[in-house]
C-alpha positions as CSV (number, residue, x, y, z in Angstrom):
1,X,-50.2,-78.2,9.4
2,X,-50.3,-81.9,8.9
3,X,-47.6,-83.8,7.7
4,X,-47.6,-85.6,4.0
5,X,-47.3,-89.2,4.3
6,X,-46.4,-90.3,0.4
7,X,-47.1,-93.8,-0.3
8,X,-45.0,-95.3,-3.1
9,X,-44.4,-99.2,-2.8
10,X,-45.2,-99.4,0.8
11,X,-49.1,-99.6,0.5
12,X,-49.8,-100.6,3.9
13,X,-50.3,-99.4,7.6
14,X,-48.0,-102.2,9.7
15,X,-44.7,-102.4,9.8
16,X,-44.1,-98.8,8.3
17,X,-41.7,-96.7,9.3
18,X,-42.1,-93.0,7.3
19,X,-45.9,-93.5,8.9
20,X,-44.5,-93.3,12.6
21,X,-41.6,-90.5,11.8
22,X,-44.7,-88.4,9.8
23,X,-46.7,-88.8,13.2
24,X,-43.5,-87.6,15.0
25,X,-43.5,-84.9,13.2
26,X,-47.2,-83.4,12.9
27,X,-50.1,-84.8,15.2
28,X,-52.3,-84.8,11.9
29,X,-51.3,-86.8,8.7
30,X,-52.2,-86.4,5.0
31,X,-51.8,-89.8,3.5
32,X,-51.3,-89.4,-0.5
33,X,-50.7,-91.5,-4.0
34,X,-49.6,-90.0,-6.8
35,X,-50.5,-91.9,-10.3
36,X,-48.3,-91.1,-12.5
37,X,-48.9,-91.5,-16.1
38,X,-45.2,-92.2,-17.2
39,X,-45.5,-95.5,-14.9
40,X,-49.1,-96.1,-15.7
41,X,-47.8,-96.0,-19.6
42,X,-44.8,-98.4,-19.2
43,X,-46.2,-100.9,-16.5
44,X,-48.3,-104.2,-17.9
45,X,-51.8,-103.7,-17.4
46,X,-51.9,-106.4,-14.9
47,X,-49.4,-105.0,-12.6
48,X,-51.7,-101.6,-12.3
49,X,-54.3,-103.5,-11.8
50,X,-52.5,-105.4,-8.7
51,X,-51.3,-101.5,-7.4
52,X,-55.1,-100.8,-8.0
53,X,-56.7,-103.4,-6.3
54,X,-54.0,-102.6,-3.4
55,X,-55.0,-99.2,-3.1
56,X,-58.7,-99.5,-3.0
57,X,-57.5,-101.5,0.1
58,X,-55.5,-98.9,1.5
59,X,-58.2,-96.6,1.2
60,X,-60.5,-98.5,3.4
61,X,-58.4,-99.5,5.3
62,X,-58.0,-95.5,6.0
63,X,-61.8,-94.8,6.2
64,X,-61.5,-93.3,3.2
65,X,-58.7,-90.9,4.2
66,X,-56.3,-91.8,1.2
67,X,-55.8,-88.8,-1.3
68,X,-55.6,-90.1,-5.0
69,X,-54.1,-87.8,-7.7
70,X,-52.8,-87.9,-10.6
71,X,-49.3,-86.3,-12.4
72,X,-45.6,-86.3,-12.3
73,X,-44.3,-86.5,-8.8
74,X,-42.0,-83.1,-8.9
75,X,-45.4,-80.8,-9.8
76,X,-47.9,-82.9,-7.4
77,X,-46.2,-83.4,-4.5
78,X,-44.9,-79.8,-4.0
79,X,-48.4,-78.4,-4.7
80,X,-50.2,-80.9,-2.2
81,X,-47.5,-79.8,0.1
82,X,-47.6,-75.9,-0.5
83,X,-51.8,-76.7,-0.3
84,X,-51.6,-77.6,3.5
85,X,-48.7,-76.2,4.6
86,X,-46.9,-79.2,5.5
87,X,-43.7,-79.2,7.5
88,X,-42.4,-82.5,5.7
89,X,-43.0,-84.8,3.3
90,X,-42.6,-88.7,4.4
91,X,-41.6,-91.6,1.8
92,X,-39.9,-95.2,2.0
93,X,-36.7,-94.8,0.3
94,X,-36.4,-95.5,-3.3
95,X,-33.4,-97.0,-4.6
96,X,-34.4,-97.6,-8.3
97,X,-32.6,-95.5,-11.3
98,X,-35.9,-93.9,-12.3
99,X,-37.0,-93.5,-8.0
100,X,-33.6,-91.6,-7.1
101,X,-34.0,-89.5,-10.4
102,X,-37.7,-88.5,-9.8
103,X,-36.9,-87.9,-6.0
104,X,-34.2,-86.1,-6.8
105,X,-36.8,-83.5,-9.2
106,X,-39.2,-84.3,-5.9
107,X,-36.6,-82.3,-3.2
108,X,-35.7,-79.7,-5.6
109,X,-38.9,-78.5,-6.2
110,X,-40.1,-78.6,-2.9
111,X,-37.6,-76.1,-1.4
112,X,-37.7,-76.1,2.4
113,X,-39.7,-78.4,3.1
114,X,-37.5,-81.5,3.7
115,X,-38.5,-84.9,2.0
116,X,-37.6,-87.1,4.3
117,X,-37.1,-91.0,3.7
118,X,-37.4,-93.9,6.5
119,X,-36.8,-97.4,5.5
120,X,-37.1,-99.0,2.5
121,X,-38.7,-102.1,0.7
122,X,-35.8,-104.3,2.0
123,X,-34.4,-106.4,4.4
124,X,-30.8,-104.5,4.2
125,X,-31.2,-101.5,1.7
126,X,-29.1,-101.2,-1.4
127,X,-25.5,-99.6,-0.6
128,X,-25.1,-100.7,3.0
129,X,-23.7,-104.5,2.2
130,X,-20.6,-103.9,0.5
131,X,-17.1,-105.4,1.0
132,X,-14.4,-103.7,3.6
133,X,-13.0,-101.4,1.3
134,X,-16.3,-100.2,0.6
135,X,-17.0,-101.7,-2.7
136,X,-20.2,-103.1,-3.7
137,X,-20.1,-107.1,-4.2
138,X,-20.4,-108.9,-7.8
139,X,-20.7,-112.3,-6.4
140,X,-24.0,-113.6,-3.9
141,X,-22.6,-115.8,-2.1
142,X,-20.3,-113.9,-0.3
143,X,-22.9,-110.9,-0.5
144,X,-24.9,-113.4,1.6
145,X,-22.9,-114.1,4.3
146,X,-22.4,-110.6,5.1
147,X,-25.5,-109.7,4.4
148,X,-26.9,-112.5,7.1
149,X,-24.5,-111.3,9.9
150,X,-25.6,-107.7,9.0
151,X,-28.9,-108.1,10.3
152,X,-31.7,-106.0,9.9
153,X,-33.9,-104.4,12.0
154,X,-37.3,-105.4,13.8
155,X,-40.2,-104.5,12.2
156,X,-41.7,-101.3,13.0
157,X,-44.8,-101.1,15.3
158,X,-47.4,-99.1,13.5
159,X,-51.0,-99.6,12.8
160,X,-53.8,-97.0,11.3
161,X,-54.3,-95.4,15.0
162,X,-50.3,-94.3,14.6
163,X,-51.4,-91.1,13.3
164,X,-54.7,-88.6,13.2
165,X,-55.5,-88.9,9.4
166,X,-56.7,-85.6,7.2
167,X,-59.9,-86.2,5.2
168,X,-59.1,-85.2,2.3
169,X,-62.4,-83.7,1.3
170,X,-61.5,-81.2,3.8
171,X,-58.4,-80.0,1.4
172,X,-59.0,-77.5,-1.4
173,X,-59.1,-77.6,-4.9
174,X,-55.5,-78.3,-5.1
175,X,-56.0,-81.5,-4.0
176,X,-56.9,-82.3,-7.2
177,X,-58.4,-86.2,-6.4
178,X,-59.2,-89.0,-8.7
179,X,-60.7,-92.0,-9.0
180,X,-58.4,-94.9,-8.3
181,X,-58.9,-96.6,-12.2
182,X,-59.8,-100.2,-12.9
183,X,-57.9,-101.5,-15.8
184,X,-60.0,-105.0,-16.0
185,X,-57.1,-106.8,-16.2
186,X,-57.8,-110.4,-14.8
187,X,-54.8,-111.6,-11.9
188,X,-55.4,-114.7,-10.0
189,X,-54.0,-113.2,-6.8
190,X,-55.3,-110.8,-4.0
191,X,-54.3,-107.8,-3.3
192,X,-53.9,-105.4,-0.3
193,X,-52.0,-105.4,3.1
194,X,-54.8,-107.7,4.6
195,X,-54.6,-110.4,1.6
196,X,-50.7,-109.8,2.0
197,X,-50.8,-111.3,5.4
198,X,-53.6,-114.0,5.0
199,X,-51.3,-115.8,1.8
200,X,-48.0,-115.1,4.5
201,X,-49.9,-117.2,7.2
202,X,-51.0,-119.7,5.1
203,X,-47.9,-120.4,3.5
204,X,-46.3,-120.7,7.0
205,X,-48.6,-123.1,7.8
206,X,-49.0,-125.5,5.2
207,X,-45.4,-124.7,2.4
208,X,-42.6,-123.5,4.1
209,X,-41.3,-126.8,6.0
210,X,-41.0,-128.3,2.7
211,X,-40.5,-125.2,0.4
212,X,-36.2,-126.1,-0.4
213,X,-37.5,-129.3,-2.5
214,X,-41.3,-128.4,-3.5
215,X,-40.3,-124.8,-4.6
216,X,-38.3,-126.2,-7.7
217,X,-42.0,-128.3,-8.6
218,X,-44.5,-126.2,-10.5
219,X,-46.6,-129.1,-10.9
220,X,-47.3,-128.7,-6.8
221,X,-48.2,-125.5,-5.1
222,X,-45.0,-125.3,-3.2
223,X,-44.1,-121.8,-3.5
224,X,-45.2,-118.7,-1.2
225,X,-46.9,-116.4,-3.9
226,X,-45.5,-113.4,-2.3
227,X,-43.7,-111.6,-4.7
228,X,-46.1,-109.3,-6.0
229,X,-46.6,-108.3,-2.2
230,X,-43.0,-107.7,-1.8
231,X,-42.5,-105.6,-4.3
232,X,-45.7,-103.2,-4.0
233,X,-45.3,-103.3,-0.4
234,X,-48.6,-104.8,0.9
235,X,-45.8,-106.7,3.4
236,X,-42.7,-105.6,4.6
237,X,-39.8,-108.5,4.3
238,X,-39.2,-107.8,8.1
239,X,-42.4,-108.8,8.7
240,X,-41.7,-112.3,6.8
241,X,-38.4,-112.4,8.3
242,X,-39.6,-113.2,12.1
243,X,-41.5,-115.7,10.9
244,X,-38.7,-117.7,9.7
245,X,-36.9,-120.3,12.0
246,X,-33.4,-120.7,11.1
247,X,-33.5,-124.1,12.4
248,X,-35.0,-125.3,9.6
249,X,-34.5,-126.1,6.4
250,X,-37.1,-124.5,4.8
251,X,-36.7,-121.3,6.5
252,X,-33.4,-121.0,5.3
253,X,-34.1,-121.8,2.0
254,X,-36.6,-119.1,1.9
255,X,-34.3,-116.5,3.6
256,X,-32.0,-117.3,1.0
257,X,-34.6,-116.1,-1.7
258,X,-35.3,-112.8,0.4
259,X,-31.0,-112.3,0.4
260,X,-31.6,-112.5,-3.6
261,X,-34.0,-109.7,-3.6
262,X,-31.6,-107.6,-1.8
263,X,-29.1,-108.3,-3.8
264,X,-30.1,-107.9,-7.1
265,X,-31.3,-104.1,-5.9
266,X,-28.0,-103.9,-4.8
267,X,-26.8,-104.5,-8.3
268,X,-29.3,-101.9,-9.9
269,X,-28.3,-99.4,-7.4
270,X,-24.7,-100.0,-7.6
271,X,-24.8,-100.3,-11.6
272,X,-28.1,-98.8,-12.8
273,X,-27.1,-98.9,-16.5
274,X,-28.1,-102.9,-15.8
275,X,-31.5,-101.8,-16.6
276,X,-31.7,-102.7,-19.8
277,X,-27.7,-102.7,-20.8
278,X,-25.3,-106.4,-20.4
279,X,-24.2,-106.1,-16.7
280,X,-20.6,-108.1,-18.4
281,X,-20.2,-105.5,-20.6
282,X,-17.5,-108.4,-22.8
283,X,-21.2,-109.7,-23.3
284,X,-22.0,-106.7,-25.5
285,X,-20.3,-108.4,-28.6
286,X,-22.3,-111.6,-28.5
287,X,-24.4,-112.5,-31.7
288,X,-28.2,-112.1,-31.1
289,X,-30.4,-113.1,-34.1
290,X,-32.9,-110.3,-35.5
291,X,-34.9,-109.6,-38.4
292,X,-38.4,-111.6,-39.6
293,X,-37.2,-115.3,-38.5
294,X,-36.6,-113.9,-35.4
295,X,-40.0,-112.3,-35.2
296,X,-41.6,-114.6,-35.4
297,X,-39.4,-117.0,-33.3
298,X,-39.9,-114.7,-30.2
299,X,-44.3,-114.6,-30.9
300,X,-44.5,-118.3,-30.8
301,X,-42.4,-118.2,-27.4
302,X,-45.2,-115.5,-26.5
303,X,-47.6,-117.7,-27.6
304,X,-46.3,-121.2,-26.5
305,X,-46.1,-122.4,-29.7
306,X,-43.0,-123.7,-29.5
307,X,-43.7,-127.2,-29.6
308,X,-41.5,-127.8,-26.3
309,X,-44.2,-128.6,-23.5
310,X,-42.4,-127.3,-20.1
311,X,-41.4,-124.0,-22.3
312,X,-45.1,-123.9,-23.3
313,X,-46.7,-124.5,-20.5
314,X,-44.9,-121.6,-18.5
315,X,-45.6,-119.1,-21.4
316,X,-49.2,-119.8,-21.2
317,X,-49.3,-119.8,-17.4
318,X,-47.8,-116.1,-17.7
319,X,-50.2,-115.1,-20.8
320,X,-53.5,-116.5,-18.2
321,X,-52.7,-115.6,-15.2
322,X,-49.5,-113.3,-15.1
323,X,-47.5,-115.8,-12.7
324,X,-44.8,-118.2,-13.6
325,X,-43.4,-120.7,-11.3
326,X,-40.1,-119.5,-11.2
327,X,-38.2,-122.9,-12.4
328,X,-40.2,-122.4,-15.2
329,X,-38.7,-118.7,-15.7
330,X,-35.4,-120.3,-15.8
331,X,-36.1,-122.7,-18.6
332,X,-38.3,-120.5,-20.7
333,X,-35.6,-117.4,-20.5
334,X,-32.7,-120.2,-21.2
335,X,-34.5,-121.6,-24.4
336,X,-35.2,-117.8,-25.6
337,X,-31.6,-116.6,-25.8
338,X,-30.1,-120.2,-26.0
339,X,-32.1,-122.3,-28.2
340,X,-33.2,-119.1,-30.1
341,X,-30.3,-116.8,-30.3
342,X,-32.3,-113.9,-29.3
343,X,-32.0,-110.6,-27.6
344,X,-32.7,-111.4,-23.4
345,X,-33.8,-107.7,-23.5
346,X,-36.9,-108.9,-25.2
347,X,-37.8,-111.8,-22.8
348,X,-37.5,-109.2,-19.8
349,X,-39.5,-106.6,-21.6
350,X,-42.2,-108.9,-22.4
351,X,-41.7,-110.6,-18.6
352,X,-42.6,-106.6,-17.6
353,X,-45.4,-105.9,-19.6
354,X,-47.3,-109.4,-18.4
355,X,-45.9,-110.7,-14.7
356,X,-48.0,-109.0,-11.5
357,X,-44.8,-109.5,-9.6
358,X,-42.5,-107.6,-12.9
359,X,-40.0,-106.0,-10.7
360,X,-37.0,-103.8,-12.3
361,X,-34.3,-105.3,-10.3
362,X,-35.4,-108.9,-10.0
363,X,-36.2,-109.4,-13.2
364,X,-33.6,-107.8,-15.2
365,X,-30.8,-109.6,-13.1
366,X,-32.7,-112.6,-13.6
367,X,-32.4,-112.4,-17.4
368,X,-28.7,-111.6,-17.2
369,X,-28.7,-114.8,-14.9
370,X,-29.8,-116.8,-17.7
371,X,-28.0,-115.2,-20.5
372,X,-24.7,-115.3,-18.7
373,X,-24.1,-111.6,-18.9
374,X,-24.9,-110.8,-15.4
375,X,-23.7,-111.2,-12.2
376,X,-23.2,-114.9,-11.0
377,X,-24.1,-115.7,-14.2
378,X,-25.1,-119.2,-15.2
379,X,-21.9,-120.6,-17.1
380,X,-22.3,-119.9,-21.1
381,X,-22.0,-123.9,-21.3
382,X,-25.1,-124.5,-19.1
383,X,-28.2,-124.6,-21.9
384,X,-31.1,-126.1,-20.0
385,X,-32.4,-129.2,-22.0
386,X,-35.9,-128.4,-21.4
387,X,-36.9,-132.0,-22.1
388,X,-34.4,-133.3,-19.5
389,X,-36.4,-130.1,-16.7
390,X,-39.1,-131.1,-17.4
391,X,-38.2,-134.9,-16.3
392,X,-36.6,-133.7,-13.8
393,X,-39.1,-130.7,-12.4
394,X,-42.3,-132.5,-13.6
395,X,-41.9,-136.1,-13.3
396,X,-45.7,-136.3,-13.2
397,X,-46.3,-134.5,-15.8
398,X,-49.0,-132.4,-14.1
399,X,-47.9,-128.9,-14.8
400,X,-47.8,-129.4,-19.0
401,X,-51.2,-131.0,-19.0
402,X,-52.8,-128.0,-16.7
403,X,-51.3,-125.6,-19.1
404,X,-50.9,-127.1,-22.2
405,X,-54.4,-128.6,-23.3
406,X,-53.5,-130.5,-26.6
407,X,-51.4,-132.5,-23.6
408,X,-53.9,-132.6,-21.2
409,X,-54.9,-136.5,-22.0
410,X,-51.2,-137.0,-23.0
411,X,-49.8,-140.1,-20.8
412,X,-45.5,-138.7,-22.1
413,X,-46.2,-135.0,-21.7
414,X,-42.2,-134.5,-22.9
415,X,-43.1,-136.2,-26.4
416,X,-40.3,-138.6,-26.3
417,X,-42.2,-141.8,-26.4
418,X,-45.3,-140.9,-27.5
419,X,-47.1,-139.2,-30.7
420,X,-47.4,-135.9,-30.9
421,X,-51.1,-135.1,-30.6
422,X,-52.6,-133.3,-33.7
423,X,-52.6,-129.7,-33.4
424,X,-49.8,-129.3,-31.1
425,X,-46.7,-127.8,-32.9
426,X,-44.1,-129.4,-33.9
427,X,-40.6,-127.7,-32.3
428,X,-39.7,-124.9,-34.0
429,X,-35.6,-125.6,-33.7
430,X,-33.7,-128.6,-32.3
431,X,-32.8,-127.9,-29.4
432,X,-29.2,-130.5,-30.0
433,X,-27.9,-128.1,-32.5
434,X,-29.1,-124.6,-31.1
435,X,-27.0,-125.8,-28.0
436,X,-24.4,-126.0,-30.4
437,X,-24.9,-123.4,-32.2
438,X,-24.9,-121.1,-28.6
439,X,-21.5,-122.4,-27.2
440,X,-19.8,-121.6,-30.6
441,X,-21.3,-117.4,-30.4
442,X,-20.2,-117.3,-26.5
443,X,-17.1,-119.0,-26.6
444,X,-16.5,-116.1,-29.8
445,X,-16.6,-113.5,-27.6
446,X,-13.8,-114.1,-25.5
């Protein structure tokens, strides 16, 4: 009666705690994905290909020994469980609106047999910082400080000879395998626990004593590239976390960023209607622009055709590769529901459905950063000037001119000394009066 070890976004075999409590609990382990269709449909085809890619390297990595299906959670998992009698089902815990909901369908329908959750993709899970009284925080920074004295725990000592793995060729027809799909999506970043670990080390080695000041720079590779890891699990943050002497600078700085991933799940945990809804609910009156004009305002930021460079250049880094450097996130969301007055719903859907990193939490709270409805929020009078960033965050210049090629000879990439180059749009607002035009609709809503 082996145990069922479900993977979900912990697709790796180190540092994994459900993998040691399922070997605790049966000497033989089925290890199992389920593809489901609903996710499949609403997840950018680069992000499948990423989970893909990483469980192809799962599968090796278990000889094979990885069962693929395919179907809602709450019919496959009881009926892989009912199929080999298994005493418990094993899973990192889920702390996302649509994860609690579905494991909530998962329990129910499997009846006795006790899903049990170890861990979770975190550092501190969702729920456990909160204030005295027991409230959940609003504010990072003091989130932080508790958070860091919290602590979290060493990383778990498992490998793939934790557990005696089930073929599952040996299981019946209610297996029901599939091949794991290849979407042909093109993503400029490997994936799997090994590739995971290889872009951790090098990192550590040649970005991380200089990450607080390059990581602001997207003309230099000064970031660590781990996101998409992080948030399909091909490394644990624990893992990371060890790694990181608090001596210096840069390994503060980066811990920093790992705090912020813990605490914007926090906020979708503690407020899940933040999905997709103003965390500030006083935001909720604010005036967003719609109809045609706006339309087509929102494709030429898909497009970067907006005629500003940096805002350009970061929307057609995201359209080629499905990365962008995350200063560059700032200034493109800021222009998008600043300078054009629309909806930040639409920037984090479209985010979503193109980003190999798109995570729920991060992103959404992210948005709300920028739009000043969130948590922390930015104050409604901050509009980036996205000529004065990119002065700023690309001095050189080299980031437009990789991105943008009607710039690429260009020797004033910002256009404010020289021409502008034929066939590069001209802007499509200014930005002096959309600034204006923003702080008049916040300051209305007070």
């Amino acid at each position: 009666m082996p145990a069922l070890l479900w993977f979900r976004r912990d697709l790796r075999l180190r540092d994994l705690p459900p993998l040691l409590r399922a070997a605790a609990d049966s000497e033989d382990v089925l290890a199992c994905f389920v593809l489901d269709p609903r996710l499949e449909a609403s997840s950018g085809a680069r992000r499948i290909q990423f989970l893909c890619d990483s469980l192809r390297q799962l599968r090796d990595d278990l000889d094979g020994r990885l069962l693929v299906t395919r179907g809602s959670a709450e019919d496959r998992i009881p009926a892989l469980a009912k199929e080999i009698d298994a005493p418990s089902v094993h899973v990192s815990e889920d702390f996302s609106p649509y994860g609690r909901r579905r494991d909530s369908k998962v329990r129910e329908a499997l009846g006795d047999v006790p899903l049990v959750a170890t861990g979770s993709p975190y550092l501190v899970s969702p729920g456990r910082v909160v204030k005295d009284g027991g409230e959940p925080y609003k504010v990072f920074t003091p989130f932080f400080g508790r958070w860091r004295d919290m602590g979290w725990r060493s990383p778990a000592r498992s490998t793939v000879k934790s557990a005696k793995w089930v073929d599952p060729k040996q299981i019946g027809k209610g297996a029901q395998p599939v091949d794991i799909p290849d979407p042909g999506a093109d993503i400029d970043l490997p994936a799997g626990e090994a590739a995971a670990r290889k872009q951790w080390k090098k990192f550590l080695a040649k970005g991380l004593e200089t990450y607080g000041d390059d990581r602001n720079t997207p003309g230099h590779d000064g970031t660590s590239r781990m996101s998409a890891h992080l948030h399909f699990g091909t490394i644990h943050p624990r893992t990371m976390a060890v790694d990181l002497d608090q001596r210096q600078a840069g390994a503060r700085a980066y811990l920093r960023e790992l705090a912020f991933r813990d605490f914007y799940a926090a906020v979708l945990h503690h407020w899940p209607r933040s999905a997709w809804w103003n965390w500030n609910r006083d935001f909720d009156a604010i005036e967003v622009d719609t109809g045609a004009d706006a339309e087509k305002k929102f494709e030429a930021w898909k497009a970067g055709e907006t005629g500003f460079p940096i805002v350009d250049a970061g929307m057609r880094q995201l359209r080629d590769t499905g990365y962008m450097h995350n200063r560059v996130r700032m200034i493109v969301a800021s222009f998008l529901v600043k300078d054009l007055h629309l909806p930040w719903q639409w920037g984090a859907r479209h985010f979503l459905d193109q980003l190999v990193d798109g995570d729920m939490a991060s992103n959404q709270h992210g948005w709300q950063w920028s739009a000043g409805c969130g948590t922390d929020a930015a104050p409604y009078f901050r509009v980036f000037n996205p000529t004065r960033q990119a002065e700023k965050f690309d001095p050189s210049g080299n980031y437009v001119r990789r991105w943008v090629a009607e710039l690429a000879d260009a020797k004033d990439v910002t256009l404010t000394k020289g021409e502008r180059p034929a066939g590069y749009p001209e802007p499509i607002v200014d930005h002096s009066a959309e600034r204006t035009e923003a702080l008049r609709r916040y300051q209305g809503i007070g």
